[in-house]
C-alpha positions in Angstrom: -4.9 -16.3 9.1 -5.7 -18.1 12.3 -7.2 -15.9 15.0 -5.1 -14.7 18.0 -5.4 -16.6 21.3 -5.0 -16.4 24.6 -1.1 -16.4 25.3 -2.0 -18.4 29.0 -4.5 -21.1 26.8 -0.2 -21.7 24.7 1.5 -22.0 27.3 -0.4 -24.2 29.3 -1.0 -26.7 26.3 2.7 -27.2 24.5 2.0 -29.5 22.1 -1.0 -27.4 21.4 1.1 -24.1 20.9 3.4 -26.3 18.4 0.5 -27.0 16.0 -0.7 -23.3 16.1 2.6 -22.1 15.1 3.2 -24.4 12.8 0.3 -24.1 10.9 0.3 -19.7 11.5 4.0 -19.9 10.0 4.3 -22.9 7.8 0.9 -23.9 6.4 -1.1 -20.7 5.8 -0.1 -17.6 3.9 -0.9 -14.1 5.1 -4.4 -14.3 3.1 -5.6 -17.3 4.7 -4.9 -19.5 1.7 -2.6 -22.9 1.9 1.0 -22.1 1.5 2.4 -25.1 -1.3 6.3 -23.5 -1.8 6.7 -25.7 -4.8 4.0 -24.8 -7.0 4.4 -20.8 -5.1 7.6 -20.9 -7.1 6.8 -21.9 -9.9 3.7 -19.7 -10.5 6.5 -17.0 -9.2 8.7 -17.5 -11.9 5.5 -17.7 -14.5 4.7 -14.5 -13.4 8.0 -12.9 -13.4 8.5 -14.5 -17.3 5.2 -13.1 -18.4 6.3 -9.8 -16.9 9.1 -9.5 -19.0 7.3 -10.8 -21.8 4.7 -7.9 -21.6 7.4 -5.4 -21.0 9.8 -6.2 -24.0 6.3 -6.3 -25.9 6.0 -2.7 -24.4 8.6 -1.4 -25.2 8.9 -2.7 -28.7 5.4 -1.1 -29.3 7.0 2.2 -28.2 9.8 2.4 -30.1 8.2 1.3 -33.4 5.5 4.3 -32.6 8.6 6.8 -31.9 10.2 5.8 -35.0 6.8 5.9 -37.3 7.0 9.3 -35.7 10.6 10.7 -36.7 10.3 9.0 -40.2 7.4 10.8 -41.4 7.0 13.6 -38.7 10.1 14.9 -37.5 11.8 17.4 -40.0 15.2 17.0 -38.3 15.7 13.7 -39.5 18.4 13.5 -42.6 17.3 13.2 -45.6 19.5 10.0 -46.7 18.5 8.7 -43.2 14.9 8.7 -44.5 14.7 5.4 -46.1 16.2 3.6 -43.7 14.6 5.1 -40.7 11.1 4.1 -42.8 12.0 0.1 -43.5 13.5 -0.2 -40.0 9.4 1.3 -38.4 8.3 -1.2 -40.6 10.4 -3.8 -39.7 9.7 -2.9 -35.7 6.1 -2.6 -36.2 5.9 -6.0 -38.2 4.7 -4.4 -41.7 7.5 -6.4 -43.5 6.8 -10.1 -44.8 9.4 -12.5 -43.7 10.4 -13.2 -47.1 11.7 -9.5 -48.3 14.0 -9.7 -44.8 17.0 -10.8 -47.0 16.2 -8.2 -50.0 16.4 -5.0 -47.2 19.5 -6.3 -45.2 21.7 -3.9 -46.5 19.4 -1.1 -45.7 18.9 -2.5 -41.7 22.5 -2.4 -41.9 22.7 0.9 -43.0 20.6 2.0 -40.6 22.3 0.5 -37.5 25.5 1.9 -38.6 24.3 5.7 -38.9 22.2 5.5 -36.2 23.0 8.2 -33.4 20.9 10.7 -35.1 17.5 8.7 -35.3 18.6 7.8 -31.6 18.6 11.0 -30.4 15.3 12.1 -32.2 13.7 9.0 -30.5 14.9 10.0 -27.1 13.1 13.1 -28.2 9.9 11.6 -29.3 9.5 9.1 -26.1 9.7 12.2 -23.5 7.7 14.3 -25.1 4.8 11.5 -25.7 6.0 10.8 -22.0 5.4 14.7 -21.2 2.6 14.5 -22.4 0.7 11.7 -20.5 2.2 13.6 -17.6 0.0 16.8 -18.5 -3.1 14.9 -19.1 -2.5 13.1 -15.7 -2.0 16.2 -13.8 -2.3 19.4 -15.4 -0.1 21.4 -13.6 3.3 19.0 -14.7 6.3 20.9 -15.4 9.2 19.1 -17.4 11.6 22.0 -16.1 11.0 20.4 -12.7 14.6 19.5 -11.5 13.2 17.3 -9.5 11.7 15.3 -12.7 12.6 12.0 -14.5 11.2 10.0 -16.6 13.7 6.6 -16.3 13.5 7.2 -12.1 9.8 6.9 -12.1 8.8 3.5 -13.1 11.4 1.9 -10.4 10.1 4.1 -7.8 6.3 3.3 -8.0 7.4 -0.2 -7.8 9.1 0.1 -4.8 6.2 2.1 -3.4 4.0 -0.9 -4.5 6.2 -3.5 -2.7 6.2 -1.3 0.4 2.5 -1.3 0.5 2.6 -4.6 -0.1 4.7 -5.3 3.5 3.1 -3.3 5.2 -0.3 -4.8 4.4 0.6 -7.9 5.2 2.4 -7.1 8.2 -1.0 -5.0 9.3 -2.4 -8.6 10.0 0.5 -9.8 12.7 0.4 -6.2 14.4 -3.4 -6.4 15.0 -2.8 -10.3 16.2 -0.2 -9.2 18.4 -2.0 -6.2 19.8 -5.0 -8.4 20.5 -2.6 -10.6 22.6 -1.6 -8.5 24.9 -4.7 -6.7 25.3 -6.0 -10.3 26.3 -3.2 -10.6 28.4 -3.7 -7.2 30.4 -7.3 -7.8 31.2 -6.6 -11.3 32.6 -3.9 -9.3 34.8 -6.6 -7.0 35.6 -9.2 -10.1 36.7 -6.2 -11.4 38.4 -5.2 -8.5 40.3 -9.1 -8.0 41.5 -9.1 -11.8 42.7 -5.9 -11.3 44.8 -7.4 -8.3 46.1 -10.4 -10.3 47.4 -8.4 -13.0 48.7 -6.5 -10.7 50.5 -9.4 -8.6 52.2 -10.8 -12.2 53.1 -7.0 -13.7 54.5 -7.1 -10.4 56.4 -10.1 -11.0 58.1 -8.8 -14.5 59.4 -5.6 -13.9 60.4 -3.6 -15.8 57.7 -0.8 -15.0 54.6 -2.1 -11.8 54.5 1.2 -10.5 53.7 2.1 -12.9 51.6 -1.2 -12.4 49.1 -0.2 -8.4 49.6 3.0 -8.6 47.9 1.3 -11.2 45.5 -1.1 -8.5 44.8 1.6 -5.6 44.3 3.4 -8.4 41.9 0.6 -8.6 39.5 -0.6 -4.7 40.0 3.6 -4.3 38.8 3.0 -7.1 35.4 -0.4 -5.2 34.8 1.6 -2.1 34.3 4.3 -3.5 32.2 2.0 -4.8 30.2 0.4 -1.5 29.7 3.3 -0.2 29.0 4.3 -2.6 26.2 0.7 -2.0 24.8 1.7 1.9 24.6 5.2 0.5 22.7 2.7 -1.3 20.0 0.3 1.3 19.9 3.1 3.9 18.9 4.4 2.2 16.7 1.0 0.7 14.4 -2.0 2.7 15.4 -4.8 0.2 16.4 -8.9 1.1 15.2 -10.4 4.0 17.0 -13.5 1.6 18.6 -10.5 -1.1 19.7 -8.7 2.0 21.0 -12.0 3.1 23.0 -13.0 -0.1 24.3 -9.8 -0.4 26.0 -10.1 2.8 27.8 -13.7 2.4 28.9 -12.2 -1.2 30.0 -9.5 0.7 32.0 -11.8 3.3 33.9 -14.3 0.2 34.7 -11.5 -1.6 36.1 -10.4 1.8 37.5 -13.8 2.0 39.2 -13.8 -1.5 40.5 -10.5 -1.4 42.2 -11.1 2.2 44.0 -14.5 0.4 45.0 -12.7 -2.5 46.5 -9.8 -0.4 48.2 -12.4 1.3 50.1 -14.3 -2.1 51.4 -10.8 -2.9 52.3 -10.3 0.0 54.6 -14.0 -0.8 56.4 -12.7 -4.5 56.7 -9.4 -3.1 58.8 -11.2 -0.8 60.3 -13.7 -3.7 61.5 -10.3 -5.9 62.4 -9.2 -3.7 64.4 -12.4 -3.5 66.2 -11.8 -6.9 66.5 -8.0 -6.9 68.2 -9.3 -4.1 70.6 -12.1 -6.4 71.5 -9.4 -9.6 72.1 -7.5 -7.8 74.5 -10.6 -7.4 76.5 -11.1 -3.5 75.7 -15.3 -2.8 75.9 -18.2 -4.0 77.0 -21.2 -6.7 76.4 -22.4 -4.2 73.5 -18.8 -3.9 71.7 -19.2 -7.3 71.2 -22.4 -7.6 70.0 -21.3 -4.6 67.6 -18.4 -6.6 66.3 -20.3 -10.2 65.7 -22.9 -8.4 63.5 -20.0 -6.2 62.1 -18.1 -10.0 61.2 -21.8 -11.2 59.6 -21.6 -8.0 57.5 -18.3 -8.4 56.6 -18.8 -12.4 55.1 -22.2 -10.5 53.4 -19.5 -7.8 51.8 -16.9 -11.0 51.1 -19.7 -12.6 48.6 -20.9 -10.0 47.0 -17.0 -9.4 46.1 -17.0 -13.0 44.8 -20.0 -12.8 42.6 -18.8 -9.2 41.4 -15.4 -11.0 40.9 -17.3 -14.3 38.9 -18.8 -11.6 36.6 -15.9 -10.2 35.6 -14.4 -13.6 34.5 -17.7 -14.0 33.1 -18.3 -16.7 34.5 
């Protein structure tokens, strides 16, 4: 499969978008391989015809086997069902030349008309041999289990299989998906750090401050949605353990970063302030020598943001 990418990279390039999806959903299969429906199907149906080719050859073998058994092992068996019971093994099993077919007719039919009795003493022979492989499979099987079956079985692993089967291939989508929005919560979080810096810098000049304050709070609110639909995801398909502990050492860097910058925001009011006070003529020569080296500090604290900032995007 194609690797996940950037949700902002799609939407800001359409047509782009258009030819990712299409070829995530139309051209490639789950394995990475070329979907081509046509020949898909017809390899399906292959499949599916050998599959019941090898199962009616199956099962043939096991009856032949079951009825070799109650023909020359199984006491129970009537005594004028004997015959019969032998040419109609033989028959199963293929021991009979096509040319003798028409000279042991009467017998087949003989056998086909009487044949409740063998049936039962085959149903008998298939579970035990059945029984059996149970025992050598796992020692401690019980045929008075209630809870056992031998015709429930087969259809059951099957469905298990095909269950597997989904859910591996929908492992892929829910790791691509996951990857998205973890993508999509750091950008927040590089967003939400920029704002902050732009608002600490519109501060000091006087200028949209509140209106890159409530931008801020907007993005801080979409960072924690999206949180919150990573915690949806991650209930319901457990990412990897390092994935799992990236993230978090992620979140208490980021954590870290933002306490770091409130604080440097709370000197820069504080120094504003010093500045109003100073405006309305409150002070002397010194408080305003105080505050213009406190402003030269403050653009010194406002690149250092920037270049901490510029890492972050990794730029």
């Amino acid at each position: 499969m194609l690797p996940p990418l950037d949700p902002a990279v799609l939407e800001r390039n359409p047509k782009f978008k258009a030819l990712y999806d299409d070829l995530s959903q139309n051209k490639l299969n789950a394995d990475a391989s070329t979907k081509n429906t046509k020949k898909q199907i017809q390899a399906e149906r292959a499949r599916e015809e050998v599959n019941a080719k090898q199962t009616n050859i199956a099962k043939t073998q096991i009856i032949g086997s079951a009825l070799d058994h109650v023909a020359w092992r199984d006491a129970r068996l009537p005594e004028e069902l004997h015959e019969a019971t032998v040419i109609a093994a033989d028959q199963v099993n293929g021991r009979i030349p096509d040319h003798y077919q028409e000279i042991l007719e009467p017998e087949l039919d003989y056998f086909k008309e009487n044949i409740e009795p063998v049936a039962d003493l085959l149903e008998d022979s298939i579970i035990s041999t059945a029984v059996q492989l149970c025992r050598i499979i796992d020692p401690e099987f019980s045929a008075d289990d209630p809870d056992f079956s031998i015709l429930d079985d087969a259809p059951h692993i099957l469905a298990r299989q095909r269950e597997i089967e989904e859910q591996s291939a929908s492992l892929g989508a829910h790791r691509a998906q996951l990857s998205d929005l973890a993508a999509s919560i750091m950008q927040a979080q590089a967003e939400l750090m920029e704002t902050v810096v732009k608002v600490l810098e519109q501060t000091v000049h006087g200028t949209l401050a509140r209106f890159l304050r409530a931008k801020a709070e907007h993005l801080a609110a979409v960072s924690e949605g999206l949180e919150k639909k990573l915690s949806i995801v991650t209930l319901s398909q457990e990412p990897p353990a390092s994935l799992q502990m990236a993230l978090k050492k992620y979140k208490e860097h980021l954590s870290r970063e933002k306490s770091h910058l409130s604080h440097r925001e709370e000197i820069a009011q504080d120094r504003l302030d010093a500045f109003a006070e100073a405006g309305q003529g409150r002070g002397s020569s010194d408080l305003m020598k105080q505050i213009a080296q406190r402003y030269v500090e403050i653009e010194d604290e406002i690149q250092k943001v920037r270049h901490e900032m510029d890492k972050l995007d990794g730029r």
